[in-house]
CHARMM-style PDB file with segment names, atoms N, HN, CA, C and O in Angstrom:
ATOM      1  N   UNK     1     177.240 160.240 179.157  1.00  0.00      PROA
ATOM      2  CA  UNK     1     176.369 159.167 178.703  1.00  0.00      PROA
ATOM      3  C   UNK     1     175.218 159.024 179.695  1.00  0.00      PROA
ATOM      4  O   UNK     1     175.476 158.873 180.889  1.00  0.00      PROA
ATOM      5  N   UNK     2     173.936 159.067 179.246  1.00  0.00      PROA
ATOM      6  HN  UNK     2     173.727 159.190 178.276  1.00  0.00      PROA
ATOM      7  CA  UNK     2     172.977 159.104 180.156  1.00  0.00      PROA
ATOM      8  C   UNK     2     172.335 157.415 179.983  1.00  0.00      PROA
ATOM      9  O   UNK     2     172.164 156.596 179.080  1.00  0.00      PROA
ATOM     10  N   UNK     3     172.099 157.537 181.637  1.00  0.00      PROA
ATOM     11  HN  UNK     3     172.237 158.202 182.371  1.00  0.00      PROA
ATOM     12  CA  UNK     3     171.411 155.804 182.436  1.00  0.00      PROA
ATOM     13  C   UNK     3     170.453 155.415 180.865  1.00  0.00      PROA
ATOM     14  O   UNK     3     170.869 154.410 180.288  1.00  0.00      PROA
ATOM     15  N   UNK     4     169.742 155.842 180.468  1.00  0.00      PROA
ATOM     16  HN  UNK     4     169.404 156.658 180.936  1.00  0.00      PROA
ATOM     17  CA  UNK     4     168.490 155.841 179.897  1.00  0.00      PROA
ATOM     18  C   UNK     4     168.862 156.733 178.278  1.00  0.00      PROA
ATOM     19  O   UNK     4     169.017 157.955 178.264  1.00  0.00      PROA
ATOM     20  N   UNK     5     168.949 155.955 177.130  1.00  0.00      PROA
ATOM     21  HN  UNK     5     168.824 154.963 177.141  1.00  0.00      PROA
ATOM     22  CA  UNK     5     169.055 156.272 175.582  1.00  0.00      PROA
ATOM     23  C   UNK     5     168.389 157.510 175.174  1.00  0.00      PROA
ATOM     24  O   UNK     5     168.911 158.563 174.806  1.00  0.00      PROA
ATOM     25  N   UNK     6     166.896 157.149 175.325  1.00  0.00      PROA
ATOM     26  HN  UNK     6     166.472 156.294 175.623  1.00  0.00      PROA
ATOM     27  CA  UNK     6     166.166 158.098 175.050  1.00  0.00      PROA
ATOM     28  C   UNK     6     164.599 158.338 176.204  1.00  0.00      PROA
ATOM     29  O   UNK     6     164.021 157.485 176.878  1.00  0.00      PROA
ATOM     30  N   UNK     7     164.385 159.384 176.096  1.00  0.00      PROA
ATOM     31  HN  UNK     7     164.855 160.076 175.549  1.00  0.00      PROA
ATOM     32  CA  UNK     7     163.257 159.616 177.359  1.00  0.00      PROA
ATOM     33  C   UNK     7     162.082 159.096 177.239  1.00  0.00      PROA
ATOM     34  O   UNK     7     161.064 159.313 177.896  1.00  0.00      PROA
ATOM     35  N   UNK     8     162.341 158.117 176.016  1.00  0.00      PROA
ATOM     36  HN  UNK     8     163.168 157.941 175.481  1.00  0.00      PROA
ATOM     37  CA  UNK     8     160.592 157.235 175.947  1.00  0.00      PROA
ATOM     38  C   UNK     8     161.089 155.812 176.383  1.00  0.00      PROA
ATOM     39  O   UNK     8     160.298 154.883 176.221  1.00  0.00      PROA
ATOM     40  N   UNK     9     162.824 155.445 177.138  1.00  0.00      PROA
ATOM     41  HN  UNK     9     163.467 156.199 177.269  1.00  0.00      PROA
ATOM     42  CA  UNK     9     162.651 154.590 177.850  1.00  0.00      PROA
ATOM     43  C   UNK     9     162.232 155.044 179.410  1.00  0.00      PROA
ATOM     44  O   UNK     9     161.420 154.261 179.904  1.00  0.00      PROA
ATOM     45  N   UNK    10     162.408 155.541 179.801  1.00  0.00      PROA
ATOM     46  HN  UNK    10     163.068 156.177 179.401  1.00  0.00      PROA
ATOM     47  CA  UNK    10     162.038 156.261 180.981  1.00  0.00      PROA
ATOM     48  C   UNK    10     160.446 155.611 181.431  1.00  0.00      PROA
ATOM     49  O   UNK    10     160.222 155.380 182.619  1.00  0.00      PROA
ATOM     50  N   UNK    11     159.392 155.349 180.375  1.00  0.00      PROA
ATOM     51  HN  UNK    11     159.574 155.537 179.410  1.00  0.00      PROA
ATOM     52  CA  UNK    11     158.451 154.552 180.847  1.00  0.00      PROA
ATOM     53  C   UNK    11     158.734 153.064 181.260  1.00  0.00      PROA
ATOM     54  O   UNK    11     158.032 152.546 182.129  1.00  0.00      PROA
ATOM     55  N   UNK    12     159.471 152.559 180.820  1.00  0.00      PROA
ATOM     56  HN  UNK    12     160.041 152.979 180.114  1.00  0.00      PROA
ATOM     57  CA  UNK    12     160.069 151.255 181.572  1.00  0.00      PROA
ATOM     58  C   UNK    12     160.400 151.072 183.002  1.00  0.00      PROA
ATOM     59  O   UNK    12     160.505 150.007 183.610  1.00  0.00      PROA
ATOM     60  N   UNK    13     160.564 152.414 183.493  1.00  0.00      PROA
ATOM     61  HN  UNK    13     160.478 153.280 183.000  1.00  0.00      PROA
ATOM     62  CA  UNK    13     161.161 152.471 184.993  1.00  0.00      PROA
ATOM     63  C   UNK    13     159.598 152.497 185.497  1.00  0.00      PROA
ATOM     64  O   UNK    13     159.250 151.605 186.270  1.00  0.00      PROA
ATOM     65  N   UNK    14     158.546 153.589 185.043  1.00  0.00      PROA
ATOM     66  HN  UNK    14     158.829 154.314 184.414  1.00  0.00      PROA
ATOM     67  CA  UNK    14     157.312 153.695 185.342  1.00  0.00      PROA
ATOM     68  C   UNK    14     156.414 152.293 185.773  1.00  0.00      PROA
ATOM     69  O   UNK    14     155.779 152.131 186.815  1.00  0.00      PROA
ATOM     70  N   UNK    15     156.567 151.371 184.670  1.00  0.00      PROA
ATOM     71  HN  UNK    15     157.083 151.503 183.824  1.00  0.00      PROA
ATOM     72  CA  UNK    15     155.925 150.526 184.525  1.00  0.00      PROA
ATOM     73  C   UNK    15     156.438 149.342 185.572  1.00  0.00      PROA
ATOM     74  O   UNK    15     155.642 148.544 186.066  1.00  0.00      PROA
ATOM     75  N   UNK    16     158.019 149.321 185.883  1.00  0.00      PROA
ATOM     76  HN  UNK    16     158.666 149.969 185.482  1.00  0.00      PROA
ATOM     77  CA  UNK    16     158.092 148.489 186.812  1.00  0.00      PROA
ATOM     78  C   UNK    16     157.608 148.541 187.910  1.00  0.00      PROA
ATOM     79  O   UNK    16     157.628 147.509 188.580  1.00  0.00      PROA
ATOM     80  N   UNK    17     156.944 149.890 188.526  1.00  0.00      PROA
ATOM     81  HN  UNK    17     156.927 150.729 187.982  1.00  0.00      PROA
ATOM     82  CA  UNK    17     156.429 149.614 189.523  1.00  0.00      PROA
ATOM     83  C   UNK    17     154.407 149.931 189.185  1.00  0.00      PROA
ATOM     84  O   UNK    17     153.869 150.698 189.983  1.00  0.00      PROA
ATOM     85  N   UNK    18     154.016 149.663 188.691  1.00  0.00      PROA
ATOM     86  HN  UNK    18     154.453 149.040 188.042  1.00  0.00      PROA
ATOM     87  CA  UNK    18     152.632 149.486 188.171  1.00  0.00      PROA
ATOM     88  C   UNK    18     152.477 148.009 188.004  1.00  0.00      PROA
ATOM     89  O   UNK    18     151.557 147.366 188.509  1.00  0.00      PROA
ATOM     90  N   UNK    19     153.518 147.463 187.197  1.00  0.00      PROA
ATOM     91  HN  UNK    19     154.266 147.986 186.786  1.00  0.00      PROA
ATOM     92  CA  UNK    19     153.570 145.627 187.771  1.00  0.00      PROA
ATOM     93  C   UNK    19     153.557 145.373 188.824  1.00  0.00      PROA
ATOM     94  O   UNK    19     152.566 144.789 189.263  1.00  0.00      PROA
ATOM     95  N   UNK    20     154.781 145.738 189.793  1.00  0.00      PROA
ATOM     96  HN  UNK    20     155.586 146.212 189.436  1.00  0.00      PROA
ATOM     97  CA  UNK    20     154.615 145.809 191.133  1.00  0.00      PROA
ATOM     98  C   UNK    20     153.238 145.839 191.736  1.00  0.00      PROA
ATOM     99  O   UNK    20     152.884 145.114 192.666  1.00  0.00      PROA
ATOM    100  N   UNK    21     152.469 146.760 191.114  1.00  0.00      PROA
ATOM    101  HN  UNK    21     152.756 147.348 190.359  1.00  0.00      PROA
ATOM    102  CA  UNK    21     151.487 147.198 192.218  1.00  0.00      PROA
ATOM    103  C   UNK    21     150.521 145.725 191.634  1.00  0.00      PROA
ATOM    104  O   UNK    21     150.293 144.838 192.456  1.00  0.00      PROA
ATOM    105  N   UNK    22     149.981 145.573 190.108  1.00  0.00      PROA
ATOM    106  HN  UNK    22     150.166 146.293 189.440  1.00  0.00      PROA
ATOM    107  CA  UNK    22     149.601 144.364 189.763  1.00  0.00      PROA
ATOM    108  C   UNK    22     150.089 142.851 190.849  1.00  0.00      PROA
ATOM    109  O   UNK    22     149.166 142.256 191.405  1.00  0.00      PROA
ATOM    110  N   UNK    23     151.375 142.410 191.033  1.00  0.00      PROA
ATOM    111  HN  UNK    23     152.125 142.893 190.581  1.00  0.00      PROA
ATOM    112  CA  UNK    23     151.311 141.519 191.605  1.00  0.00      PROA
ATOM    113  C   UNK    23     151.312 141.511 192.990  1.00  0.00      PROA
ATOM    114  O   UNK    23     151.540 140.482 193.627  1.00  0.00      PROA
ATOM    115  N   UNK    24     151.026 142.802 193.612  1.00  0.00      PROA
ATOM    116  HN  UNK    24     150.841 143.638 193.095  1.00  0.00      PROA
ATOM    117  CA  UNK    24     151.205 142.675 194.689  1.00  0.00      PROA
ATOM    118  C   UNK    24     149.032 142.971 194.899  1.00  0.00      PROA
ATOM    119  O   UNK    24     148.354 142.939 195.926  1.00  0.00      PROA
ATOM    120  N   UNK    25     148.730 143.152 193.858  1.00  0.00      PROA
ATOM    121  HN  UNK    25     149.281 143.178 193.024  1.00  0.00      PROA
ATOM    122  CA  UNK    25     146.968 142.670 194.141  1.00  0.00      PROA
ATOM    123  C   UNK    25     146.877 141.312 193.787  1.00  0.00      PROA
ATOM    124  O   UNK    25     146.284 140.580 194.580  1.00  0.00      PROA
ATOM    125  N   UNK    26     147.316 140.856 192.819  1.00  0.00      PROA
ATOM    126  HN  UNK    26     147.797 141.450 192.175  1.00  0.00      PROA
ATOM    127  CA  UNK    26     146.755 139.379 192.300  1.00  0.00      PROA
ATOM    128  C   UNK    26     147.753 138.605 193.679  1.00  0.00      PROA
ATOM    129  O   UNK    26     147.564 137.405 193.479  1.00  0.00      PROA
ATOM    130  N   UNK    27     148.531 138.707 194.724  1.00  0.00      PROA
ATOM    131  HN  UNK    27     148.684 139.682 194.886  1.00  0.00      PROA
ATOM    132  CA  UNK    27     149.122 137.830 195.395  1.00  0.00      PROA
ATOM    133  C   UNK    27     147.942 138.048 196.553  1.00  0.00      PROA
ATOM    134  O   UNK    27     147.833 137.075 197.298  1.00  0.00      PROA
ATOM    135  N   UNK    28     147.125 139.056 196.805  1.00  0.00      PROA
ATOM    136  HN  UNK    28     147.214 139.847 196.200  1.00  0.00      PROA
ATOM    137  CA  UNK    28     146.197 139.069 198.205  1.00  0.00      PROA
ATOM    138  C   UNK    28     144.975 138.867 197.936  1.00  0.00      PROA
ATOM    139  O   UNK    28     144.112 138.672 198.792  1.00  0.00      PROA
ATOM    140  N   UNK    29     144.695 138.911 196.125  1.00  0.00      PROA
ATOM    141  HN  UNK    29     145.396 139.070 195.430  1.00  0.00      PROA
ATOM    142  CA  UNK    29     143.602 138.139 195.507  1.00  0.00      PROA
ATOM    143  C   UNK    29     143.181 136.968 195.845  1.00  0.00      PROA
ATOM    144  O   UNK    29     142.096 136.664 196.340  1.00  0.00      PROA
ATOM    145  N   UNK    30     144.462 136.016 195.445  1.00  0.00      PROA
ATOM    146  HN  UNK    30     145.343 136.262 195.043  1.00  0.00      PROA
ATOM    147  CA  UNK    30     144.461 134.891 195.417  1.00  0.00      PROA
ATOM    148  C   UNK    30     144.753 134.037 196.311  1.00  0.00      PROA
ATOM    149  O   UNK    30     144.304 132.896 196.202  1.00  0.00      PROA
ATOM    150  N   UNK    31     145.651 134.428 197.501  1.00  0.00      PROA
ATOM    151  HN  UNK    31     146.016 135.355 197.589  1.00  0.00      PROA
ATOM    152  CA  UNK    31     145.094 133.735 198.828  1.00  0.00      PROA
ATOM    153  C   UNK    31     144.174 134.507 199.679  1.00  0.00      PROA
ATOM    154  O   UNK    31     144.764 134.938 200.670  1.00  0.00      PROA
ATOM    155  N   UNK    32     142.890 134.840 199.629  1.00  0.00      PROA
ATOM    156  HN  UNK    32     142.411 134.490 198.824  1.00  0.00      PROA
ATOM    157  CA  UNK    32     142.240 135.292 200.135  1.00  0.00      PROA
ATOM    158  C   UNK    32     142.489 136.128 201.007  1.00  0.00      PROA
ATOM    159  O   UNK    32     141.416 136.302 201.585  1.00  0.00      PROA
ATOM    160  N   UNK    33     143.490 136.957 201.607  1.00  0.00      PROA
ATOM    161  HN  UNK    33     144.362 136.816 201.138  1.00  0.00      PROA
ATOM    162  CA  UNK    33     143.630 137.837 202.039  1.00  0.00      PROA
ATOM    163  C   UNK    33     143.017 138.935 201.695  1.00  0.00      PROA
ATOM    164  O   UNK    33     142.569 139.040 200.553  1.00  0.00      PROA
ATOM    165  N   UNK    34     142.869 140.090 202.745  1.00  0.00      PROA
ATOM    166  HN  UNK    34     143.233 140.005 203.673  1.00  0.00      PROA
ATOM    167  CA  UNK    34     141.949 141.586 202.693  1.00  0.00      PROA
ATOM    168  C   UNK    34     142.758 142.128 201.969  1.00  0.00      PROA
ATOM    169  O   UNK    34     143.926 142.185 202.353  1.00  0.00      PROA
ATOM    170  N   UNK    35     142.310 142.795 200.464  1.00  0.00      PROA
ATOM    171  HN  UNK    35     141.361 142.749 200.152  1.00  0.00      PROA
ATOM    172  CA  UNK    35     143.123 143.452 199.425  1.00  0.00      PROA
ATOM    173  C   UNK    35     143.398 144.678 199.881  1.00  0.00      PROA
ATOM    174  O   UNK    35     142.531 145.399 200.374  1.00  0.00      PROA
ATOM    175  N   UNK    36     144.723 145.041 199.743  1.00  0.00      PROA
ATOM    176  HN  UNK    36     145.427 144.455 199.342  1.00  0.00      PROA
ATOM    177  CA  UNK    36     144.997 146.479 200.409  1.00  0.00      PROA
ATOM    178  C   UNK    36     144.937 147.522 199.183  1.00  0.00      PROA
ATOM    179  O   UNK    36     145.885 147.876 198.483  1.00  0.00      PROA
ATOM    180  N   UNK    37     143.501 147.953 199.088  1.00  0.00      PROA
ATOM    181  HN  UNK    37     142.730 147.664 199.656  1.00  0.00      PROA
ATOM    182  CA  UNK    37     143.952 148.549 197.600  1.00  0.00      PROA
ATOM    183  C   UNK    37     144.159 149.707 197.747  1.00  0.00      PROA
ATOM    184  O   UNK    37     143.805 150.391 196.787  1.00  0.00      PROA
ATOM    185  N   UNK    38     144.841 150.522 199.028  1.00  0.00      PROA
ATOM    186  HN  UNK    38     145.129 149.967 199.808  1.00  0.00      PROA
ATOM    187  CA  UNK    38     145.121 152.046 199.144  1.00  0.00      PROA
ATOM    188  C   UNK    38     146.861 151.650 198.780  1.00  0.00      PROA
ATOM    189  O   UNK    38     147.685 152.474 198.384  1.00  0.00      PROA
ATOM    190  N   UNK    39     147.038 150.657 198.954  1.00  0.00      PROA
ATOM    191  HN  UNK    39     146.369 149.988 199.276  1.00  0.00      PROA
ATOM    192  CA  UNK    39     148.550 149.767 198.458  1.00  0.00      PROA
ATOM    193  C   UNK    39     148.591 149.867 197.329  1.00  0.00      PROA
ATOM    194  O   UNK    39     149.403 150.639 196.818  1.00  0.00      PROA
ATOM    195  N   UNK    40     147.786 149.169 196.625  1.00  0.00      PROA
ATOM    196  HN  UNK    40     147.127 148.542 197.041  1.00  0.00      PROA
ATOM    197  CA  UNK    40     147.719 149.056 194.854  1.00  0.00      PROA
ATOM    198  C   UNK    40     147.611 150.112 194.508  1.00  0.00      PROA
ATOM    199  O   UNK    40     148.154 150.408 193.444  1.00  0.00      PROA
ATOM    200  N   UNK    41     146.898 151.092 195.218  1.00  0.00      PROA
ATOM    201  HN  UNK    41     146.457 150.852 196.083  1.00  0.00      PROA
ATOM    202  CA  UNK    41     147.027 152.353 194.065  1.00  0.00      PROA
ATOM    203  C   UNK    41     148.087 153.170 194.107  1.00  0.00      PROA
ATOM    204  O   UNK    41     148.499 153.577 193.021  1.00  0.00      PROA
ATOM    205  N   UNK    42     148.710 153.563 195.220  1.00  0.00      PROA
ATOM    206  HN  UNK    42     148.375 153.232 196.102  1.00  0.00      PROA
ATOM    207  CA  UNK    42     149.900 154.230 195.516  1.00  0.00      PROA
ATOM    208  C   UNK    42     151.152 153.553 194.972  1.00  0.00      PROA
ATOM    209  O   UNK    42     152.104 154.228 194.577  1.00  0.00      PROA
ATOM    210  N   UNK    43     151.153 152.434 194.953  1.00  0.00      PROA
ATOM    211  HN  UNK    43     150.380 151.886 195.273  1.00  0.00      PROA
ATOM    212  CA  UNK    43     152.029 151.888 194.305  1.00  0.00      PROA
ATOM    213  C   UNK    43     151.896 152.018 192.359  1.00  0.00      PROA
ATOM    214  O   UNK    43     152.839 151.910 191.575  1.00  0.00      PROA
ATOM    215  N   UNK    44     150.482 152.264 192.022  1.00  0.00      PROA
ATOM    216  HN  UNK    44     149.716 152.352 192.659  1.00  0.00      PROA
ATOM    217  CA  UNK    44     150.370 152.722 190.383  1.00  0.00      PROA
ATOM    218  C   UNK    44     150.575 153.784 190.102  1.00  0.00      PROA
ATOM    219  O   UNK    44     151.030 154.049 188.989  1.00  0.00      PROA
ATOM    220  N   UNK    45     150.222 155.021 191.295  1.00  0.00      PROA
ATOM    221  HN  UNK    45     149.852 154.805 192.199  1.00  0.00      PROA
ATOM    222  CA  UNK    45     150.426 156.195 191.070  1.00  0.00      PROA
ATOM    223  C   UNK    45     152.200 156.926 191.411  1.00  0.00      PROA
ATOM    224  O   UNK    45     152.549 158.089 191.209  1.00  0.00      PROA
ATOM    225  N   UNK    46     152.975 155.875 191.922  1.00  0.00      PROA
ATOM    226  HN  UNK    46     152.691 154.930 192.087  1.00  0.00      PROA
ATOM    227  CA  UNK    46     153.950 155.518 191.954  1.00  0.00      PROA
ATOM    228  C   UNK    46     154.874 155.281 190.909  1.00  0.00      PROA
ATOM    229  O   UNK    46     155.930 155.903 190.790  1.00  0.00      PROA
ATOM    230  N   UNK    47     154.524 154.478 190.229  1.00  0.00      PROA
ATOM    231  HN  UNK    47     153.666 153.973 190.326  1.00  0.00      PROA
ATOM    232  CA  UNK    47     155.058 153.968 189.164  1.00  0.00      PROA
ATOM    233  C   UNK    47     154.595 155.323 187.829  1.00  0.00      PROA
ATOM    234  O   UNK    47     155.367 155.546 186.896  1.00  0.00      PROA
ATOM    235  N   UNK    48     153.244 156.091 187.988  1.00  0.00      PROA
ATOM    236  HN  UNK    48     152.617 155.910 188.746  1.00  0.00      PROA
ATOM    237  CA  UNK    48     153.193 157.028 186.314  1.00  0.00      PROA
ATOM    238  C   UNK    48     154.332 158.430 187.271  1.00  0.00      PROA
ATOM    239  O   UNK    48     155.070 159.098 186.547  1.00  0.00      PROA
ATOM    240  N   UNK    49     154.341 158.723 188.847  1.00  0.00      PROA
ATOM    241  HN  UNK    49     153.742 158.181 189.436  1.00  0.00      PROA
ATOM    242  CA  UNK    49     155.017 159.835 188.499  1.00  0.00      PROA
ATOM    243  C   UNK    49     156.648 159.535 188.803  1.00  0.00      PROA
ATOM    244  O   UNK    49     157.446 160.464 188.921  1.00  0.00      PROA
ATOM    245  N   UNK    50     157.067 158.031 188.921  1.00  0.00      PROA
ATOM    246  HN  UNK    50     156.419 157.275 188.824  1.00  0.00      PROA
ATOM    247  CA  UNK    50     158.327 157.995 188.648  1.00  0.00      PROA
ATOM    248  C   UNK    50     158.766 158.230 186.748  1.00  0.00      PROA
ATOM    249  O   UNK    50     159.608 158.914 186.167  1.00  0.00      PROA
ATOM    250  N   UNK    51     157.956 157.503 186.403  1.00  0.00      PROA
ATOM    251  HN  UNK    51     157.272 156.947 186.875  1.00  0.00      PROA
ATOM    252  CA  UNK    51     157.710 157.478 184.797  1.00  0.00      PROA
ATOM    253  C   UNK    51     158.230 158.911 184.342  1.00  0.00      PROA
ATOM    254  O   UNK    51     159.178 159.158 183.596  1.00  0.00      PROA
ATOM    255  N   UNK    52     157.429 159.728 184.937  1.00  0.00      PROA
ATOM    256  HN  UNK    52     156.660 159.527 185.544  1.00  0.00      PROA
ATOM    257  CA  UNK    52     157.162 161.104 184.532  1.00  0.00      PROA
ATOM    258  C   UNK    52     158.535 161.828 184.924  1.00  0.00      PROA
ATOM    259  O   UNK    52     159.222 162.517 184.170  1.00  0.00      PROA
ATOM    260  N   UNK    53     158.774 161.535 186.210  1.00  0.00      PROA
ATOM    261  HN  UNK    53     158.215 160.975 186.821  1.00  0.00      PROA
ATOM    262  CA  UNK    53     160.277 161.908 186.894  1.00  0.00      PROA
ATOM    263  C   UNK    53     161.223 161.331 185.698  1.00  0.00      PROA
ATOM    264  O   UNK    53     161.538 162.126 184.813  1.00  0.00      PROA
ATOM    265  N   UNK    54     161.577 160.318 185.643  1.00  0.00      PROA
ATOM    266  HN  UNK    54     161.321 159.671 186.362  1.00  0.00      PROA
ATOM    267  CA  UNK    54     162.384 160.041 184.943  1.00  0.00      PROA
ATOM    268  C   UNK    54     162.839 160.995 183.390  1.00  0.00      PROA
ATOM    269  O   UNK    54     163.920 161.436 183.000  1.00  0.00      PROA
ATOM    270  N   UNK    55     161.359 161.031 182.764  1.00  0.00      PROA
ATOM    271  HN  UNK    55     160.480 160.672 183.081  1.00  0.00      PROA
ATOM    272  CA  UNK    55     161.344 161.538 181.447  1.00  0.00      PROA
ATOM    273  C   UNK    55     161.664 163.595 181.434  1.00  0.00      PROA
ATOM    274  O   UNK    55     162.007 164.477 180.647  1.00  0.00      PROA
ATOM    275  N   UNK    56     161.255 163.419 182.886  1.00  0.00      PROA
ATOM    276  HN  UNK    56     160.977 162.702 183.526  1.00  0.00      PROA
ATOM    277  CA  UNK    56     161.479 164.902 182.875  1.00  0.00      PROA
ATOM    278  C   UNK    56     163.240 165.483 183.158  1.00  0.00      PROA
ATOM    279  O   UNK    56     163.689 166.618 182.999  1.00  0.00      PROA
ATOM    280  N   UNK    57     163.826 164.443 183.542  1.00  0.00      PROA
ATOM    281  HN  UNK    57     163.460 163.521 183.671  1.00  0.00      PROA
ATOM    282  CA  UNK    57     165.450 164.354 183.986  1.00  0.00      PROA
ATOM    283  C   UNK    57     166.235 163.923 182.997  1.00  0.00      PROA
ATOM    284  O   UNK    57     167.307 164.508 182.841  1.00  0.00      PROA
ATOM    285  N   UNK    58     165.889 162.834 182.130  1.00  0.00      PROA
ATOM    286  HN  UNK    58     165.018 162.359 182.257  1.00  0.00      PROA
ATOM    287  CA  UNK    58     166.079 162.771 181.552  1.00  0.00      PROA
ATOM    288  C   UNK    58     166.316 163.232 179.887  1.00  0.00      PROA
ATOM    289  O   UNK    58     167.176 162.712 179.177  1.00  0.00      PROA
ATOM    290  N   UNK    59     165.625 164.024 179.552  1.00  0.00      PROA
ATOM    291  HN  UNK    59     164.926 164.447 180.129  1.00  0.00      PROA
ATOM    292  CA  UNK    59     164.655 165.226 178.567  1.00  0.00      PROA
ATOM    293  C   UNK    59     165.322 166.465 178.957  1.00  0.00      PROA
ATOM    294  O   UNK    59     165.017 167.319 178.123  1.00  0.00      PROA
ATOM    295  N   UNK    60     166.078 166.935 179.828  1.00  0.00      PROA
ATOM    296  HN  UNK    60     166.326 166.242 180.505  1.00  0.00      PROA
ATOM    297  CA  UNK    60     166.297 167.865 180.363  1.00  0.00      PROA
ATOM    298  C   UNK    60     167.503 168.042 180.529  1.00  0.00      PROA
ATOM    299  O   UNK    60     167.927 169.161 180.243  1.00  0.00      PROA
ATOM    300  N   UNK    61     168.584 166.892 181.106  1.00  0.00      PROA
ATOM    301  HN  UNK    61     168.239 165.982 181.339  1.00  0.00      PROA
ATOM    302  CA  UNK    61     170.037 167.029 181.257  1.00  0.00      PROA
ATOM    303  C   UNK    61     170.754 167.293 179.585  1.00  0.00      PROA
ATOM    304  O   UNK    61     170.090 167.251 178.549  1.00  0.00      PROA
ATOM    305  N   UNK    62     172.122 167.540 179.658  1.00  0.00      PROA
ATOM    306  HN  UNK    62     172.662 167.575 180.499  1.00  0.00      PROA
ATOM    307  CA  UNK    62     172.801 167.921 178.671  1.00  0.00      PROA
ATOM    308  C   UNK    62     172.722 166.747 177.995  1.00  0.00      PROA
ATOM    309  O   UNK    62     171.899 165.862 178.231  1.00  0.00      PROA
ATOM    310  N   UNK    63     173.748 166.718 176.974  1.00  0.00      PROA
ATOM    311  HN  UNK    63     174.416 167.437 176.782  1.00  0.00      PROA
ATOM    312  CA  UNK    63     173.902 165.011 175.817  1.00  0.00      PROA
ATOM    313  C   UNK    63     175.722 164.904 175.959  1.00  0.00      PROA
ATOM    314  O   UNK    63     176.568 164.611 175.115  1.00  0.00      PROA
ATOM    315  N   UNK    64     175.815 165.200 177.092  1.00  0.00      PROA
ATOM    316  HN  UNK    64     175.128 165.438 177.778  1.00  0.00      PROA
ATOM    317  CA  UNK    64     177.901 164.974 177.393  1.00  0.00      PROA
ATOM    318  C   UNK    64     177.872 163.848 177.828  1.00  0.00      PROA
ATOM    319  OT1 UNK    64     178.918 163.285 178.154  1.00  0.00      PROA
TER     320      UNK     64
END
């Protein structure tokens, strides 16, 4: 039985950390803090190649 139904949930794992990276800009937005946006992006580009990881492991293992 695999973690994940089918490999188009696998973007759900992606996306949790692309939110991540979202609230972790709107939190240094909004108290004026210096936006770390080499943070925000690594953390988005984070989140499409876990996405991608996932779907590719997933897509790929047996169906036992």
């Amino acid at each position: 039985m695999h973690p994940l139904q089918h490999p188009r949930n696998a973007a759900v794992v992606g996306i949790i950390f692309v939110i991540t990276g979202i609230v972790y800009w709107a939190v240094q937005s909004v108290s004026q803090f210096h936006v770390d946006y080499a943070g925000v992006t690594m953390l988005a580009v984070l989140g499409i190649a876990m996405g991608l990881m996932f779907y590719v492991l997933v897509a790929g293992s047996s169906n036992d």
